[in-house]
C-alpha positions as CSV (number, residue, x, y, z in Angstrom):
1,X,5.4,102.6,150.5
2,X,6.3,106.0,149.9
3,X,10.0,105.3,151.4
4,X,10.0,102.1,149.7
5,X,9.2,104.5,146.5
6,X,12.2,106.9,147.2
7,X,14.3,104.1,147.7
8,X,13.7,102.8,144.6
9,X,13.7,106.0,143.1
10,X,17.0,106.8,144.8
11,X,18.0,103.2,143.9
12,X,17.2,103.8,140.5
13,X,19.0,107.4,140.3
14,X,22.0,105.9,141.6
15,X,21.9,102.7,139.1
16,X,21.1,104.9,136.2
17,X,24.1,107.5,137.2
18,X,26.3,103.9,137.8
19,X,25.5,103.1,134.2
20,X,25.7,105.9,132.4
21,X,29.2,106.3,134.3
22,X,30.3,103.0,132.9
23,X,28.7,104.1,129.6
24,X,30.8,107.1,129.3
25,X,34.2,105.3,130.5
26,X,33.3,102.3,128.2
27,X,33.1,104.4,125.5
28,X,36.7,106.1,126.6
29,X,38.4,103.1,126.6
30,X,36.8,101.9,123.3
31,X,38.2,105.2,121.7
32,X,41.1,104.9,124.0
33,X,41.5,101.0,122.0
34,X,41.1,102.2,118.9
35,X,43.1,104.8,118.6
36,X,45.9,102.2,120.0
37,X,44.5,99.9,117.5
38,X,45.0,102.7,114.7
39,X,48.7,103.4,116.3
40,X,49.3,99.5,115.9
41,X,48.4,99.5,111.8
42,X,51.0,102.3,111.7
43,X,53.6,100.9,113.6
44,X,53.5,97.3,111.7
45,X,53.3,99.6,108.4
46,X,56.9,101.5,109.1
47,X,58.0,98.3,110.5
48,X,56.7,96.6,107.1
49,X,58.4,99.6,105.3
50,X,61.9,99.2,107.5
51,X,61.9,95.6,106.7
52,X,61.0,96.4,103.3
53,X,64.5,98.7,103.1
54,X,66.5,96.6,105.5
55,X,66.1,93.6,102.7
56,X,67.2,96.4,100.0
57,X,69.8,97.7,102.4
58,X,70.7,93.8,102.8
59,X,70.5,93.1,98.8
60,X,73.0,96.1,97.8
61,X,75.6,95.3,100.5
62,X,75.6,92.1,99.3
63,X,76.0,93.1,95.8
64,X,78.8,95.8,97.1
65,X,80.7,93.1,99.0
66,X,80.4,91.1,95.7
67,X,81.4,93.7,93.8
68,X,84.4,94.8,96.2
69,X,85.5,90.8,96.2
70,X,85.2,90.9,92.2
71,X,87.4,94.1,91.9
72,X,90.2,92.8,94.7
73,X,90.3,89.5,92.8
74,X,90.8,91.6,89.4
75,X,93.6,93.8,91.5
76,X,95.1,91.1,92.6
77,X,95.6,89.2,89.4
78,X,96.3,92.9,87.6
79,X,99.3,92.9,90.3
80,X,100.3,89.1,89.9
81,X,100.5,90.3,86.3
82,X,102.1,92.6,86.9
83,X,104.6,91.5,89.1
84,X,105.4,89.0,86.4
85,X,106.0,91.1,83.8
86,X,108.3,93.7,86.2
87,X,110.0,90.0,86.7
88,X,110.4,89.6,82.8
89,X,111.1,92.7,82.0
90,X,114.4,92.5,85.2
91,X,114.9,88.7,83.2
92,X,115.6,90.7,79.7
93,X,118.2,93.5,81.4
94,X,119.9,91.0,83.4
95,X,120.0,88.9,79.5
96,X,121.1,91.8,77.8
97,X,124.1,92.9,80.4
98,X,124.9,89.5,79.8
99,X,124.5,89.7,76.6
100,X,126.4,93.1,76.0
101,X,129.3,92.0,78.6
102,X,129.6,88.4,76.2
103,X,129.7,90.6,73.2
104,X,132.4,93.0,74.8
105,X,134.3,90.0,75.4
106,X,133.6,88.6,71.9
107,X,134.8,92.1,70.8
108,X,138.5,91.9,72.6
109,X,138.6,88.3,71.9
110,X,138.7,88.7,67.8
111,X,140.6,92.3,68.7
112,X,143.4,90.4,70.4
113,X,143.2,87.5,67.6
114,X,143.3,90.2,65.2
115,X,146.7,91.8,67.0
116,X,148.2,88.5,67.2
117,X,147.5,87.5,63.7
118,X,149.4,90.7,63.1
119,X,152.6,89.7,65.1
120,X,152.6,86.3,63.9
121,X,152.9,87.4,60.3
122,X,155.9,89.3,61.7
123,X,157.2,87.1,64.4
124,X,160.9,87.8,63.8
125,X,160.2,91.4,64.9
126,X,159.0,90.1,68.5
127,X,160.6,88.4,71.3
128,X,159.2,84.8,71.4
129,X,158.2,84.9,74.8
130,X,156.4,87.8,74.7
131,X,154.6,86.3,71.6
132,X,153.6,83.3,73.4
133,X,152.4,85.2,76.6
134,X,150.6,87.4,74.4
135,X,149.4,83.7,72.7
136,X,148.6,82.8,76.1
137,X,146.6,85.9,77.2
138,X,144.3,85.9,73.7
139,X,143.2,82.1,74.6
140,X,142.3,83.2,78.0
141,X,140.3,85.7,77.3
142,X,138.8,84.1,74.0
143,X,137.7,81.0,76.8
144,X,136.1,83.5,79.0
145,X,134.2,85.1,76.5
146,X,133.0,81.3,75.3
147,X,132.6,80.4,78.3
148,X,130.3,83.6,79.1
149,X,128.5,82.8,75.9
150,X,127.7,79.2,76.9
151,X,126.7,80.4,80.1
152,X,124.2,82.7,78.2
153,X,122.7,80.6,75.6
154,X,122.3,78.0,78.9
155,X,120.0,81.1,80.3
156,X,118.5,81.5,77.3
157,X,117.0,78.2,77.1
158,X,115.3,78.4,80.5
């Protein structure tokens, strides 16, 4: 009996030891679990947090590209314009060459009428040849200058 006493007692030693050993690292790994627990909450708060600024991030480069799209368009159309206008403004000098080269032509037209009006009220003083060459030389140049002008006021129209 007294064997079968320490046994148990020894039994008993050993299963209370056994216990409190799995006790101690229970309690471990239940401190152990919730500071991984408490590690967790903070991890899916900054991931709530870096969501919350990658949709903000998200919602201004959308707006930016918006924006930039918006300002290209406005560029675009500012250089349409004004490319049209650089295209008007090259329309009016190329006019008004013409118009200044029609008006020269005018100009020595109505001189060279002028001259030959001259002549003719004189025409005894002349050689007739040279009178009607200088006839013939004042109508050519009178049709260029009309036909410059009708070429002009064909432009004009456009």
């Amino acid at each position: 009996m007294s064997v079968l006493l320490v046994a148990a007692l020894g039994l008993g030693a050993y299963l209370w030891l056994a216990a409190d050993r799995w006790r101690s690292a229970s309690n471990a790994w239940q401190s152990q679990a919730h500071a991984q627990a408490q590690r967790v909450g903070e991890l899916q708060n900054d991931l709530e947090a870096a969501n919350h600024e990658l949709t903000s991030a998200r919602d201004q480069l959308a707006t930016a590209t918006t924006r930039i799209t918006t300002l290209a368009n406005e560029k675009a159309q500012l250089g349409d314009a004004n490319a049209a206008a650089q295209q008007y403004v090259d329309y009016q000098k190329r006019v008004s060459a013409a118009a200044g080269v029609v008006a020269d032509a005018l100009d020595r037209c109505t001189d060279g009428q002028a001259q030959l009006i001259t002549y003719l009220r004189t025409p005894d003083q002349y050689d007739a040849a040279d009178l009607e060459r200088y006839a013939n030389e004042v109508d050519t140049l009178c049709q260029q200058a009309s036909e410059a002008n009708s070429q002009l006021q064909q432009e004009l129209q456009r």
